[in-house]
C-alpha positions in Angstrom: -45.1 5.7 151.3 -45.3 9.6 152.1 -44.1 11.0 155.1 -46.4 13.5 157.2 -44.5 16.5 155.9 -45.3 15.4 152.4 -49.1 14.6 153.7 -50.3 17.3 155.6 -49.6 19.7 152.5 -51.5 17.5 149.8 -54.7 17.0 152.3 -54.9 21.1 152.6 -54.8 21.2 149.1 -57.2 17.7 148.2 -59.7 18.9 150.4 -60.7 22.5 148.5 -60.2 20.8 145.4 -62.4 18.6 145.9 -64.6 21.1 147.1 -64.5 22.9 143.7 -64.5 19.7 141.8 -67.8 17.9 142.6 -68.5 14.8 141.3 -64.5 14.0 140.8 -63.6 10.9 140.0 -61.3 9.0 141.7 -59.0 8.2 138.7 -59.0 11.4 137.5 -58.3 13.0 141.3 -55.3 10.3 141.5 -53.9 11.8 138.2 -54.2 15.2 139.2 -52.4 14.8 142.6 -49.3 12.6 141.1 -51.0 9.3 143.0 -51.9 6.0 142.7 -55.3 5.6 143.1 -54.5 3.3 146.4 -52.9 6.0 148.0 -55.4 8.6 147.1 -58.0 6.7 149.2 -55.5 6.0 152.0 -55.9 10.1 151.8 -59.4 9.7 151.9 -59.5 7.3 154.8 -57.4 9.9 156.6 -59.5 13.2 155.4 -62.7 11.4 156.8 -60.8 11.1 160.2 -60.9 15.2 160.4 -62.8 18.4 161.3 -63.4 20.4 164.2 -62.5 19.5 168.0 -65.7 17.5 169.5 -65.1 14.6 167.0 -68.9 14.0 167.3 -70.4 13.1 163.7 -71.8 16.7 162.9 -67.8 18.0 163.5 -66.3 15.6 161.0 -65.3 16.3 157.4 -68.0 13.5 155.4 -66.5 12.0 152.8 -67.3 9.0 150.1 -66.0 7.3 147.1 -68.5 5.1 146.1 -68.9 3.7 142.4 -65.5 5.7 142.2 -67.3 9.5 142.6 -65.8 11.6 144.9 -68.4 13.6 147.2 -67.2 15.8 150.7 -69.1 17.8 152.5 -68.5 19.3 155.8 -65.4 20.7 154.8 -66.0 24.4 154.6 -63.5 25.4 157.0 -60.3 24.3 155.2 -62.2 24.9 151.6 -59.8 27.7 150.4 -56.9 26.6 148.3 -53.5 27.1 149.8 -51.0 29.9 148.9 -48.3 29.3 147.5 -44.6 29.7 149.5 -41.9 31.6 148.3 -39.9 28.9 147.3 -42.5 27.4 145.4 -43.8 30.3 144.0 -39.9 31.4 142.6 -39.7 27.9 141.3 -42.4 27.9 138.9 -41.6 31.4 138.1 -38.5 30.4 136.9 -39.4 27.3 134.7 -42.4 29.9 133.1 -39.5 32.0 132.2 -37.4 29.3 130.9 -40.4 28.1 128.9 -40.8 32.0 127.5 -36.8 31.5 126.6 -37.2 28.5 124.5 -38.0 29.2 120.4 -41.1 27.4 120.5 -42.9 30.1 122.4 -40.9 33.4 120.8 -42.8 32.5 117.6 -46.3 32.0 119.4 -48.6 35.5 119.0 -50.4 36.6 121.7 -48.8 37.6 125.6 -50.7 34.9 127.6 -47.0 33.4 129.3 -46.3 37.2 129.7 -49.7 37.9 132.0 -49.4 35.2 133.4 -45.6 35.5 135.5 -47.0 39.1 135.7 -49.9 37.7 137.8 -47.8 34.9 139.7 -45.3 38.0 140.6 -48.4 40.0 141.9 -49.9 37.1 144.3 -46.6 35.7 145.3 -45.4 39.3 146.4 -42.1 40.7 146.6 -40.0 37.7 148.3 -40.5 35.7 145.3 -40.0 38.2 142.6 -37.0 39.1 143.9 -35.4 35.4 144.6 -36.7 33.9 140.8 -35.1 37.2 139.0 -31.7 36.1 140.4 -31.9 33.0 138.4 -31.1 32.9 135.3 -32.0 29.8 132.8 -30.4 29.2 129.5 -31.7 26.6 127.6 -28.6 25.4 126.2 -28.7 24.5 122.3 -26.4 24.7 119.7 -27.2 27.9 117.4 -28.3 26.2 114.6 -29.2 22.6 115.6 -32.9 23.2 117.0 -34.2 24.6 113.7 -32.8 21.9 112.1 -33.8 19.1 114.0 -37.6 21.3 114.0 -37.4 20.9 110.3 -36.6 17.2 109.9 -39.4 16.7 112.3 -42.1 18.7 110.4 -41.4 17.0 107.2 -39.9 14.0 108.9 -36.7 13.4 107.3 -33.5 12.3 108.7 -31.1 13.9 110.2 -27.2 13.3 109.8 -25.4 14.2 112.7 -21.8 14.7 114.2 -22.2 14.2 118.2 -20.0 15.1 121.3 -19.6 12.2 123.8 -18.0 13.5 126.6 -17.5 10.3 128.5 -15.4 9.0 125.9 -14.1 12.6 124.9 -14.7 12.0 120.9 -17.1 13.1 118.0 -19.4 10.3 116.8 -21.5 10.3 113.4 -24.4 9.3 113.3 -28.1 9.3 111.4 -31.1 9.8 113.6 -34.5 9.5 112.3 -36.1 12.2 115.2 -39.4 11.2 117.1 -39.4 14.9 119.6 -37.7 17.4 121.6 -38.1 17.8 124.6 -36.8 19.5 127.7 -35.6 17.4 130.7 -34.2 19.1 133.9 -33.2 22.2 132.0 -32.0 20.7 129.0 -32.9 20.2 125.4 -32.7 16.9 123.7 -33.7 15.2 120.9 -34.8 12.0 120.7 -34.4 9.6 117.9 -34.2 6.3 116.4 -30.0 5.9 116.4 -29.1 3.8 113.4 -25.1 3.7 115.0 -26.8 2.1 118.1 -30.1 0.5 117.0 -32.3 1.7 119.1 -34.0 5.2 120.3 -31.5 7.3 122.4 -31.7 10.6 123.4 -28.7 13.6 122.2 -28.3 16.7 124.0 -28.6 19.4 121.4 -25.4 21.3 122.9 -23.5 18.5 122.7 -24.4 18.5 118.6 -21.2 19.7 116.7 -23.2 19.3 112.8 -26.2 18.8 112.1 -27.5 18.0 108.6 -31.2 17.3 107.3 -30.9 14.3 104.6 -33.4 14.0 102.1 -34.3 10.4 102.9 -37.4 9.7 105.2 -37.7 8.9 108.5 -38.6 5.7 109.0 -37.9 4.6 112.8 -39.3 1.0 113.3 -42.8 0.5 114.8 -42.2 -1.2 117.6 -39.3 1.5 118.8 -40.7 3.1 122.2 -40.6 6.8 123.6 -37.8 6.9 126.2 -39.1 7.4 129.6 -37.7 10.2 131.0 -40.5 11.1 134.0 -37.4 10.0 136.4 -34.6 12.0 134.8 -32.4 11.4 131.7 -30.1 8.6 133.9 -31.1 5.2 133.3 -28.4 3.2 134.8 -27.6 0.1 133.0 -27.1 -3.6 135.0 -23.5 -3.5 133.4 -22.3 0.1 134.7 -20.3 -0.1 138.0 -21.8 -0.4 141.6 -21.1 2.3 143.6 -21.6 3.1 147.1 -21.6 6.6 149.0 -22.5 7.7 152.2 -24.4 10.6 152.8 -25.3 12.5 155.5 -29.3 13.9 156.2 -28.9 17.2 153.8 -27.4 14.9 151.1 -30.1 12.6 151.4 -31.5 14.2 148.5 -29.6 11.9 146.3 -31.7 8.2 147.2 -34.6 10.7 146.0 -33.4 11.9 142.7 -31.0 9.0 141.5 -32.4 5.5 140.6 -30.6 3.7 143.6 -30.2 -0.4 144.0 -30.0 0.3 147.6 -30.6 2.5 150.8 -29.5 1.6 154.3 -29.7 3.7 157.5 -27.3 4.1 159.3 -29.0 6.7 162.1 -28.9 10.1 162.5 -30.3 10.7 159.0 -27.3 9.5 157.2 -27.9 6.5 154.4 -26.0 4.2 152.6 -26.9 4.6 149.0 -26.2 2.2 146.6 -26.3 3.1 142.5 -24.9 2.4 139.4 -22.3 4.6 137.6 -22.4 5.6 133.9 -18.7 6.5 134.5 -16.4 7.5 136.4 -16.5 11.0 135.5 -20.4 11.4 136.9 -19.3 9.8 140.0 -17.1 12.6 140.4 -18.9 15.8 139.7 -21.6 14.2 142.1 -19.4 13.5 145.0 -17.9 17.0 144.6 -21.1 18.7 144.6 -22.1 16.9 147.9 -19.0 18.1 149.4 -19.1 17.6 153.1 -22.4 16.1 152.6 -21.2 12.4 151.8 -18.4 10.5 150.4 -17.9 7.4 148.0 -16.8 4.5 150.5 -16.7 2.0 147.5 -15.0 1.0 145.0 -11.3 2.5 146.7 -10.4 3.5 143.5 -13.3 5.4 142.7 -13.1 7.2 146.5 -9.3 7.5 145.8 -9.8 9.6 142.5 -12.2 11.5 144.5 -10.0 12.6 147.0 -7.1 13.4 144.9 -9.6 16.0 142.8 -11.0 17.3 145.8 -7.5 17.9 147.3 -6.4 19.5 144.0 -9.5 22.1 143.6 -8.3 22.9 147.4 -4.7 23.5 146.8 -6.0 25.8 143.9 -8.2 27.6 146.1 -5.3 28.0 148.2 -3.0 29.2 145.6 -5.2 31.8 144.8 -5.8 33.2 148.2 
């Protein structure tokens, strides 16, 4: 369920959409706004509870979903669409920007993405100009993997490949009959049929060492399915290791972007999160990029190795200083 700080934002913004969208339908609507079409009518419900002070009738925004249209009136004082913050604003300057990085749009004609961070800069005004041009996104694949794995794609041919795994710290070979690329949280992948693992997994493209296109079709089997990646890339397995951390309210962050087993509070805004581990290696980076944010309580060998790291990237701080 959404908390009221999540809420109050998407009812400013429902409200003059739907005031430029009559007619909407409540499907559609749902998809637009990221919702289940359940909780778009608890919105609703809550929208038809609003307006000016009096609360008489005539002060109330009027609002019905019958037969599934959407019709509001009554609404014309909070009718104009929100502006955007700064930190939203340098956010989707930034992924535009990435986007005008990647290959795919270098060989499009035309300057549409071009106008159109030159229009997001104007409206957002100075504060975000100046915090998205700080960031800097590479979109991180090997030199000459993405033209090749483009290739095989567009006359769909397989693809012999020589593959980093940095868990295990080796090279792998494999053939891949390639279904799409895509990027996922600032990285490019490719996904593929895998005939090493037999089934679809997805490869990092800066993580390919070789890359070769074979002159032998692709022919993935029908029933293989897209990967899901509208959560992230991590899809824990119910084999990898349970692992426990504690965080405190500004590392909450992690229940949200992680697929967790388990969440307890434990007051003050601190949780008990519960996940699964790929290895032991991505337990690590994580609990050093919380810092003083949260710990791992469980397994002792797993908080063990995270102290001893922590206490040697201090002692090198030290040295240095």
């Amino acid at each position: 369920m959404s908390g009221s700080a999540d809420r109050l934002p998407r009812l400013l913004a429902l409200v003059p959409y739907l005031m430029s969208h009559p007619g909407a339908q409540v499907g559609e609507v749902a998809e637009v706004f990221g919702l289940s079409e359940k909780q778009l009518i608890d919105d609703l419900q809550l929208v038809w509870m609003c307006g000016l002070p009096g609360h008489t009738p005539g002060d109330l925004i009027d609002v019905s979903w019958d037969g599934g249209e959407i019709v509001i009136d009554n609404a014309d004082t909070i009718a104009r669409p929100l502006r955007l913050g700064i930190d939203e604003a340098s956010a989707l300057l930034v992924a535009l920007r990435m986007l005008g990085a990647m290959p795919e749009f270098a060989e499009v004609p035309g300057d549409a993405l071009p106008r159109v961070v030159a229009k997001l800069e104007r409206a957002a005004g100075e504060g975000a100009a100046a915090v998205s041009s700080q960031v800097a996104v590479d979109v991180d694949a090997a030199p000459d993997a993405l033209p090749r794995v483009r290739d095989a794609l567009n006359r769909k041919r397989r693809l012999s490949l020589r593959y980093y795994v940095p868990g295990r710290d080796e090279v792998t070979p494999r053939e891949v009959d390639p279904t799409r690329v895509m990027v996922v949280d600032g990285r490019t992948y490719m996904e593929g049929w895998c005939y090493r693992a037999e089934a679809m997994r997805l490869f990092r493209l800066d993580r390919v060492v070789g890359v070769d296109v074979l002159d032998v079709p692709a022919d993935p089997p029908a029933d293989a399915e897209p990967i899901d990646v509208t959560q992230g890339v991590f899809r824990p397995s119910p084999t990898d290791e349970l692992v426990e951390l504690e965080v405190s309210a500004a590392g909450r962050w992690v229940a949200e972007y992680y697929p967790v087993e388990g969440v307890t509070e434990l007051g003050e805004g601190r949780l008990r999160i519960a996940l699964r581990a790929r290895d032991e290696d991505w337990v690590l980076k994580l609990a050093l990029r919380l810092g003083d944010t949260g710990r791992v309580v469980a397994p002792e060998a797993m908080a063990e190795r995270v102290r001893e790291e922590a206490e040697r990237a201090l002692a090198l701080y030290a040295h240095r200083s």
